[in-house]
C-alpha positions in Angstrom: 0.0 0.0 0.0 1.1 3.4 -0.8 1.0 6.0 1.5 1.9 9.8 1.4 3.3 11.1 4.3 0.3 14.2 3.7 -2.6 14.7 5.7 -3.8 18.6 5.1 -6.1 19.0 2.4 -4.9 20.9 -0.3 -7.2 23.2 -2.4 -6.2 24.7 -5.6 -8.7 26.6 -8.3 -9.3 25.7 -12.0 -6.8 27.4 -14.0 -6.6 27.4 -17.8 -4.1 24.7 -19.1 -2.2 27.4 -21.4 0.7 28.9 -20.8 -0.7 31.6 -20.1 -0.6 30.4 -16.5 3.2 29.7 -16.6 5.4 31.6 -14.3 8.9 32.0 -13.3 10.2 29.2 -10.3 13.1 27.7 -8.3 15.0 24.7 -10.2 14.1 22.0 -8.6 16.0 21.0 -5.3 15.5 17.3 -3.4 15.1 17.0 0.5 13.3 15.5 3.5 9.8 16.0 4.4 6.2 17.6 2.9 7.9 21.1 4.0 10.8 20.7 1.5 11.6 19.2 -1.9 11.6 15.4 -2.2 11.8 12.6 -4.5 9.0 10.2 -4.7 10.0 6.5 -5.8 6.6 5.4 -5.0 4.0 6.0 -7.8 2.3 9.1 -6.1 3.3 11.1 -9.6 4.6 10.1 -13.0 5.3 11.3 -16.4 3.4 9.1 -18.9 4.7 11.1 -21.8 5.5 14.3 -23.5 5.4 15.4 -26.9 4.3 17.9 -29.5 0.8 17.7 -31.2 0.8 17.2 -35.0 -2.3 18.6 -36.7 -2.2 16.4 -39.6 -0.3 19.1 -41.8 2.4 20.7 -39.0 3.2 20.9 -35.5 0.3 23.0 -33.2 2.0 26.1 -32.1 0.9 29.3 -30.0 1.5 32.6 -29.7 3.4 33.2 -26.5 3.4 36.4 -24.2 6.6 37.7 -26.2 4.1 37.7 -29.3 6.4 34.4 -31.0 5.4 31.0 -32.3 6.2 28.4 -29.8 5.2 24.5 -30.6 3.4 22.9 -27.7 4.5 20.1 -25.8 1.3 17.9 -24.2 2.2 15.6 -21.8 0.2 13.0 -19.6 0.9 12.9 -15.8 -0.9 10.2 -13.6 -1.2 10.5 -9.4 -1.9 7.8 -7.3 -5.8 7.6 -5.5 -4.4 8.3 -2.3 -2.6 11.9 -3.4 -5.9 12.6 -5.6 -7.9 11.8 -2.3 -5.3 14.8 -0.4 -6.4 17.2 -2.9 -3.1 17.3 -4.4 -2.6 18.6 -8.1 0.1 17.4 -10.5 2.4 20.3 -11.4 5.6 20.6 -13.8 8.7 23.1 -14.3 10.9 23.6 -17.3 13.5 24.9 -18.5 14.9 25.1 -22.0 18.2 26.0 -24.0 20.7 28.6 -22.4 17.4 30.3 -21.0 18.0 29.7 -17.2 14.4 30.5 -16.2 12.4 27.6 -14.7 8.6 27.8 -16.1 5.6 26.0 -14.1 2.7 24.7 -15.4 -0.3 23.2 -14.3 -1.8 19.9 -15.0 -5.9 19.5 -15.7 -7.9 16.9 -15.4 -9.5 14.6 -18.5 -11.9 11.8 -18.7 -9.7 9.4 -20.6 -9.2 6.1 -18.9 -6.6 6.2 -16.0 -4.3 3.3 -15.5 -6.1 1.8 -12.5 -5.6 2.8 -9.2 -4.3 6.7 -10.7 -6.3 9.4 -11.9 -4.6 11.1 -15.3 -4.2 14.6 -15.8 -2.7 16.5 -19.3 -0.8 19.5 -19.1 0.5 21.7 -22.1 4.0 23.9 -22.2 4.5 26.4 -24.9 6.2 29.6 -23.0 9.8 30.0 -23.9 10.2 26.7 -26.2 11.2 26.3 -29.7 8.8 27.8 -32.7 8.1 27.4 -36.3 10.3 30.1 -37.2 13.6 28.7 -36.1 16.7 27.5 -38.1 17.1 23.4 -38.8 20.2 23.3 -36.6 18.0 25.2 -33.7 15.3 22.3 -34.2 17.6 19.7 -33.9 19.6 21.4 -31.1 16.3 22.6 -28.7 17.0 20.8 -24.7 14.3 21.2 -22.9 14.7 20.0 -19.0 11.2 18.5 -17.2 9.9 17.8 -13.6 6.8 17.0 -12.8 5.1 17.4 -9.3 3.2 17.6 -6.6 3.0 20.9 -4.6 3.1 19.3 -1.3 0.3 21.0 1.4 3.1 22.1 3.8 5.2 24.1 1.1 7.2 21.4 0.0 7.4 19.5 -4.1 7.4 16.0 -4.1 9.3 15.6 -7.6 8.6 12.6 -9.9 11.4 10.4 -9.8 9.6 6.9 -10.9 11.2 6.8 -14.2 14.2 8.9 -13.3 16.6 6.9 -10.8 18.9 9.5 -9.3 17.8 12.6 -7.3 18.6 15.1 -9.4 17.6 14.0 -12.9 15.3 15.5 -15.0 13.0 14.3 -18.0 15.0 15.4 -20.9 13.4 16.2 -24.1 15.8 16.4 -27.0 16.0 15.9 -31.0 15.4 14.3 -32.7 11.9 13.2 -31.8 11.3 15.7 -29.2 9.5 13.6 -27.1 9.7 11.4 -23.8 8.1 8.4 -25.0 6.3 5.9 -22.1 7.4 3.5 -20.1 5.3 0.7 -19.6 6.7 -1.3 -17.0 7.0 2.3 -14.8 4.0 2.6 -12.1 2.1 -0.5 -13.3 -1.5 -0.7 -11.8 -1.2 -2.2 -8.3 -1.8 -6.2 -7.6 -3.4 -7.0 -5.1 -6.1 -10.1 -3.6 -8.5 -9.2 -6.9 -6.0 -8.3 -9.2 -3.0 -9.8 -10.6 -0.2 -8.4 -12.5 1.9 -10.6 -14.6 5.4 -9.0 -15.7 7.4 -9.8 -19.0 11.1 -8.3 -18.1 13.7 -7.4 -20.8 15.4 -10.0 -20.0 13.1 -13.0 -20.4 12.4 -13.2 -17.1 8.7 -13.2 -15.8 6.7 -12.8 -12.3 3.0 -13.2 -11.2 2.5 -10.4 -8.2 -0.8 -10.6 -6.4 -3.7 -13.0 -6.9 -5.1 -14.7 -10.7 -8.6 -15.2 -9.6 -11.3 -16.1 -11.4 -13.7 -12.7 -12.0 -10.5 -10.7 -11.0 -8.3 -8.2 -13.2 -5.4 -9.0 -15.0 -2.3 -6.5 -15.6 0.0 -7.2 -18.3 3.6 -5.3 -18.2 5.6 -6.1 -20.9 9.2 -4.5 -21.7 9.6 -3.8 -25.3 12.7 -4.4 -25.2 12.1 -8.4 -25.6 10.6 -7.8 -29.5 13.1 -5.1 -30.3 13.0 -5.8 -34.5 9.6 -4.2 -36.1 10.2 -0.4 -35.2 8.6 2.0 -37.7 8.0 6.2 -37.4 6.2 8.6 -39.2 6.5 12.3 -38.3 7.1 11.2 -34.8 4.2 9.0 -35.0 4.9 4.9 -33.8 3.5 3.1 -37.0 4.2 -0.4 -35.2 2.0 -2.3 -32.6 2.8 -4.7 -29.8 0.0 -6.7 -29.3 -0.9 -9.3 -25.8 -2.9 -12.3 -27.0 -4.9 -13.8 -24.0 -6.9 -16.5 -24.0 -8.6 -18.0 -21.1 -9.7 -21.7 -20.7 -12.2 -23.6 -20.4 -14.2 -21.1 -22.2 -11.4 -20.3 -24.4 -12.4 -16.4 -24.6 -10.0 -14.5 -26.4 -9.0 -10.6 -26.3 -5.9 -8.7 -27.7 -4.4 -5.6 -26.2 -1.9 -3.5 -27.0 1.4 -3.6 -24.4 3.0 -0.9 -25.9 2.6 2.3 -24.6 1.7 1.1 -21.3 0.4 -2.1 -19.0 -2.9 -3.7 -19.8 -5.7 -4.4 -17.7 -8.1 -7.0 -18.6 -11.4 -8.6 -16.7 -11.2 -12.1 -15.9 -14.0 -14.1 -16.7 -15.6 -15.5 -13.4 -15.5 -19.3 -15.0 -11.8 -19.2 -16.1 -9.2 -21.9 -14.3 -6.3 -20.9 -16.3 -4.7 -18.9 -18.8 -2.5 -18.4 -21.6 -1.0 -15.5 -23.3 1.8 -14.6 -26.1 3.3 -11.4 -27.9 2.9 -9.9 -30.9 5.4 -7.0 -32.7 4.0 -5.9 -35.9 4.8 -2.8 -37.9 3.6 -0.8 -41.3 5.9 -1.9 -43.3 4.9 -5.8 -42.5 7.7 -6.7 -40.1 6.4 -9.8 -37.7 7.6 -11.3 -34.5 7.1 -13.3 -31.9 7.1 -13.9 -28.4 5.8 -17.5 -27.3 8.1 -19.2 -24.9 9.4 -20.9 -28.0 5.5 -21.9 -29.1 4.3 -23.1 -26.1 3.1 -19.8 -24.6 3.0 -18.4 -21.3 0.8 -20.4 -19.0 -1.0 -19.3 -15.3 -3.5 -21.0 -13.2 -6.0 -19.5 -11.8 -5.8 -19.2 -7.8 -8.6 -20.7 -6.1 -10.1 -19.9 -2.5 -8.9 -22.7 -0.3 -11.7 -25.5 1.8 -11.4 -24.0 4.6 -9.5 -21.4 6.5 -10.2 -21.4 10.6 -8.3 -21.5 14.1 -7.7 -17.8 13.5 -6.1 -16.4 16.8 -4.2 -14.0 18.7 -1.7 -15.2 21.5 0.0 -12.8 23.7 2.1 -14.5 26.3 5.2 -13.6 28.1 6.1 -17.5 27.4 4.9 -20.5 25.6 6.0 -23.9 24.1 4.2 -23.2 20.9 3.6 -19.6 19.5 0.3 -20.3 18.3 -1.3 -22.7 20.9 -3.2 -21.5 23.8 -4.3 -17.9 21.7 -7.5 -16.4 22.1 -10.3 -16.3 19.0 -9.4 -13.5 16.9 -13.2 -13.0 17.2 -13.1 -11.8 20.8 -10.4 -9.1 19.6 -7.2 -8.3 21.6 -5.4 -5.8 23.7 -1.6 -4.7 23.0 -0.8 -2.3 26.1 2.0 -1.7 27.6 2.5 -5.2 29.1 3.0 -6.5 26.0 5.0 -3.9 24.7 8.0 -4.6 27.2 7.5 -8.1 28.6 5.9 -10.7 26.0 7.7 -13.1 23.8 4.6 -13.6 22.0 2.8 -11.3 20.1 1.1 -13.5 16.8 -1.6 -13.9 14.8 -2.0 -17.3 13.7 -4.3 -19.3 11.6 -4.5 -22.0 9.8 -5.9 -23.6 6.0 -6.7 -26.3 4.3 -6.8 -27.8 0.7 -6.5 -31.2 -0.5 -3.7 -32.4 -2.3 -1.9 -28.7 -1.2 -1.7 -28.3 2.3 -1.8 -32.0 3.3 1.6 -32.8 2.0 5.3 -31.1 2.4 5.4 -28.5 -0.7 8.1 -26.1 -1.3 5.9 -24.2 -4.1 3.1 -23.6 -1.7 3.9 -20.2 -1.2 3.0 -19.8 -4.8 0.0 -21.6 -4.6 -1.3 -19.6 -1.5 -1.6 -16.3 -1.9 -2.4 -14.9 2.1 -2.5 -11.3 3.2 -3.8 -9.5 6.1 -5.8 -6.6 5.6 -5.4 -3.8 8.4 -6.3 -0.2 8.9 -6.4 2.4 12.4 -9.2 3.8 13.4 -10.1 6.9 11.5 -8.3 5.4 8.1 -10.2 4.7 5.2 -7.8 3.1 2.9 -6.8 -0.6 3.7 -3.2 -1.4 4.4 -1.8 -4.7 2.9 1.1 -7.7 4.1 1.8 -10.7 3.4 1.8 -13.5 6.3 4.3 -16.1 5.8 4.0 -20.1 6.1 4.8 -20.9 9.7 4.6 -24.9 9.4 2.1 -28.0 9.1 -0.6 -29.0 11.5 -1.7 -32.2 10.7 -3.6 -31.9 7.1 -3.0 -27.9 7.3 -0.6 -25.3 6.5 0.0 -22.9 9.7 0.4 -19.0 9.2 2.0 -16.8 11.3 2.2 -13.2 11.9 3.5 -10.7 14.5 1.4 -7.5 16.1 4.8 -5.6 16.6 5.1 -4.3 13.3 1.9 -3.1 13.4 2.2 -1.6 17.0 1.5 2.4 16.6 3.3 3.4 19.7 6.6 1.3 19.2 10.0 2.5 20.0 11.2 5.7 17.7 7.9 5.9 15.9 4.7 8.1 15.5 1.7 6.6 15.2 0.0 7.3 12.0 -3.3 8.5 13.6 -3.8 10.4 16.6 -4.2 8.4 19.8 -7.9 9.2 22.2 -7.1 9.4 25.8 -8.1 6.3 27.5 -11.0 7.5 30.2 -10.1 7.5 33.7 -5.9 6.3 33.6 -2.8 8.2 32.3 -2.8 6.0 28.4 -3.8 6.7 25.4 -5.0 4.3 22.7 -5.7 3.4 19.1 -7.8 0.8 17.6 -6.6 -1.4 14.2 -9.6 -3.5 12.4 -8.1 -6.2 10.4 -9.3 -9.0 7.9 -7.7 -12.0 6.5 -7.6 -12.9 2.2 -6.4 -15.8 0.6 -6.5 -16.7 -2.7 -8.8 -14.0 -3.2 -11.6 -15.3 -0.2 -11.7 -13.0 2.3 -12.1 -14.0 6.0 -13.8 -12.3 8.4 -16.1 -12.8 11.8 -19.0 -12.0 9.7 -19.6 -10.9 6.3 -18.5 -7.4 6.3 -17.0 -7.0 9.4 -13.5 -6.9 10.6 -12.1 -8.4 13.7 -9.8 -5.6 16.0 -7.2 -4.9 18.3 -7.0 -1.9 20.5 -2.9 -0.8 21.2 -2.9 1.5 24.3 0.3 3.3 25.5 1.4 6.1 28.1 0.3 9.3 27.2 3.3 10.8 28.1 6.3 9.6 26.3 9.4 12.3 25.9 10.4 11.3 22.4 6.9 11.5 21.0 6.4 15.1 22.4 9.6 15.5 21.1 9.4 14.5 17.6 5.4 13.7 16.4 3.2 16.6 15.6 
């Protein structure tokens, strides 16, 4: 789960997405926290692409505020759900040629189809770029520098650095296309319990992240890199095609989608058990290849919600000859207070499933097979927090999970919690509920349909280095 380390709100009013509403700012700088510049690795922002707009006879250009021609530059930016849910609005600077001014822009909303779990914005850049009017060699020597952002709610830019490994690089546009193309493999919709992303790396490597279920989503990310031969341009324009062919079985339903430009997402039919899927790279000019595990294609099963999944429990202990036995249903809920903080050996979740044929014999693969996760979230959190919660060992016919509270312990040593504690009435503590579900292979578990079983943490309400250091 991806979090932003953001809670004000911030509020920002419709502006026109011309330059017109370009201004002078600071280059770009890289530091700490929301109240100074920063580098975000995490998908919160990202540069699909940039690149002029050709009108079918030239390039579009403007008239800028020194009364020139200057091409535009559109670009797509994409922010994750959780910075769209902050109120936070993507943003970029620029800077181009021997001009040393940095130019801000910013990004509008459209209604074209996000890549899931991001909402897409455009944004166009004209002010101070190259025009119509200039000489061949100025065309071909134009540099334009790029960052896109977020203006951060205490003061601070949280820069895009997803595609961009180092702190102080920049998207560079330069000749002789002009254009930062996209990156499909680079912010990939999120896998998770319902959805599935299968990756296809240059190197002819592959990996299934989160859950193939059958009525799921699929993700397909596919570096371009493996079909390198059929490449063909026109004005700028890609005239060749990389194409996913999918078919799902029993039903033997077929779709094709393009993994160009970016990762595809495709609905998984609710009756599917497996599925197969190969590469196409075509181009204008009739170049053909192929990518097909050597004809045999690229084969998944589908992940199947085990027979049963039970003896879910807590057990908090100062000691114990088992670290499961002896815990209390997961049902009743739990306490983590400050006993437990300094004195037990035990803090775990445990629980335990069964299949036939999978959990009722020794398998090294069944981490593969099994696909288990705990939900969790504090009180006063809307978006679910995910983990995975490894194999502990067999029980008899089932496979044993395991998972420690500490982790998830909001008042642990050199840490502030990540939701404001309530006094606890009548004693000098403090406290802060967690609700928690289990999902594997795509079943959820819970105490009733719905609902989530809980846990209540509870500290002193004084503690020196939290006065010190949480706001």
């Amino acid at each position: 789960m991806r979090r932003l380390l953001v809670i004000p709100l911030v509020l920002l009013g419709c502006v026109d997405p011309t330059e017109s509403e370009s201004s002078d700012k600071a280059a770009p700088l890289v530091g700490v926290d929301n109240t100074v510049d920063a580098a975000d690795r995490n998908c919160h922002v990202v540069l699909r692409e940039m690149k002029r707009n050709w009108t079918g006879f030239s390039w579009e250009s403007v008239v800028t505020s020194t009364g020139s021609a200057a091409y535009v530059w559109q670009g797509t930016i994409e922010i994750s759900n959780e910075a769209q849910a902050e109120g936070l609005v993507p943003r970029v600077i620029y800077q181009a040629g021997s001009d040393p001014t940095w130019r801000e822009a910013i990004a509008q909303p459209i209604t074209q189809a996000p890549t899931p779990g991001y909402v897409r914005y455009t944004v166009r850049i004209s002010e101070g770029l190259l025009g119509p009017g200039m000489s061949a060699a100025a065309h071909q020597n134009h540099r334009i520098q790029l960052a896109p952002f977020l203006k951060m709610a205490g003061g601070g830019r949280l820069f895009d650095h997803n595609r961009n490994p180092n702190d102080f690089d920049n998207y560079l546009i330069s000749g002789p296309d002009h254009a930062i193309g996209s990156a499909p493999n680079a912010c990939t919709p999120p896998a998770g319990p319902q959805r599935a992303k299968l990756t296809f790396a240059a190197d002819f490597t592959h990996q299934r992240e989160g859950v193939l279920v059958p009525g799921g989503e699929l993700v397909i990310a596919y570096d371009t890199a493996r079909l390198p031969t059929c490449r063909h341009w026109r004005n700028g324009y890609a005239l060749w095609e990389l194409t996913a062919h999918v078919r799902f079985e029993p039903g033997l339903e077929y779709h094709t989608v393009s993994v160009r430009d970016m990762a595809a997402t495709i609905a998984v039919p609710p009756t599917a058990r497996s599925m197969q899927v190969w590469f196409e790279n075509t181009s204008a000019s009739g170049c053909q290849r192929w990518d097909s595990n050597n004809g045999a294609n690229y084969r998944f099963a589908m992940a199947l919600p085990p027979q049963w999944v039970g003896n879910v429990q807590n057990l908090i202990t100062r000691g114990a000859s088992d670290p499961c036995d002896g815990g209390g249903p997961a049902s009743q809920g739990f306490a983590f207070d400050t006993w437990t903080r300094q004195r037990a050996a035990y803090t775990n979740l445990c629980f335990q499933i069964y299949e036939p044929g999978m959990t009722d014999l020794d398998d090294p693969d069944l981490w593969q097979k099994l696909d288990v996760t705990v939900k969790w979230r504090y009180a006063g959190q809307q978006a679910w927090q995910s983990r995975y919660v490894g194999f502990d060992r067999r029980v008899g016919n089932n496979a044993r999970y395991l998972m420690s509270w500490r982790d998830h312990d909001p008042f642990r040593t050199y840490h502030c919690p990540e939701v404001a504690p309530t006094p606890v009435p009548g004693g000098p503590y403090v406290q802060v509920a967690l609700e928690y579900y289990l999902i594997v292979n795509g079943g959820e578990v819970r105490p009733q349909p719905g609902a989530a079983f809980s846990a209540m943490f509870v500290d002193y309400a004084n503690d020196s280095w939290r006065a010190s250091n949480c706001q």
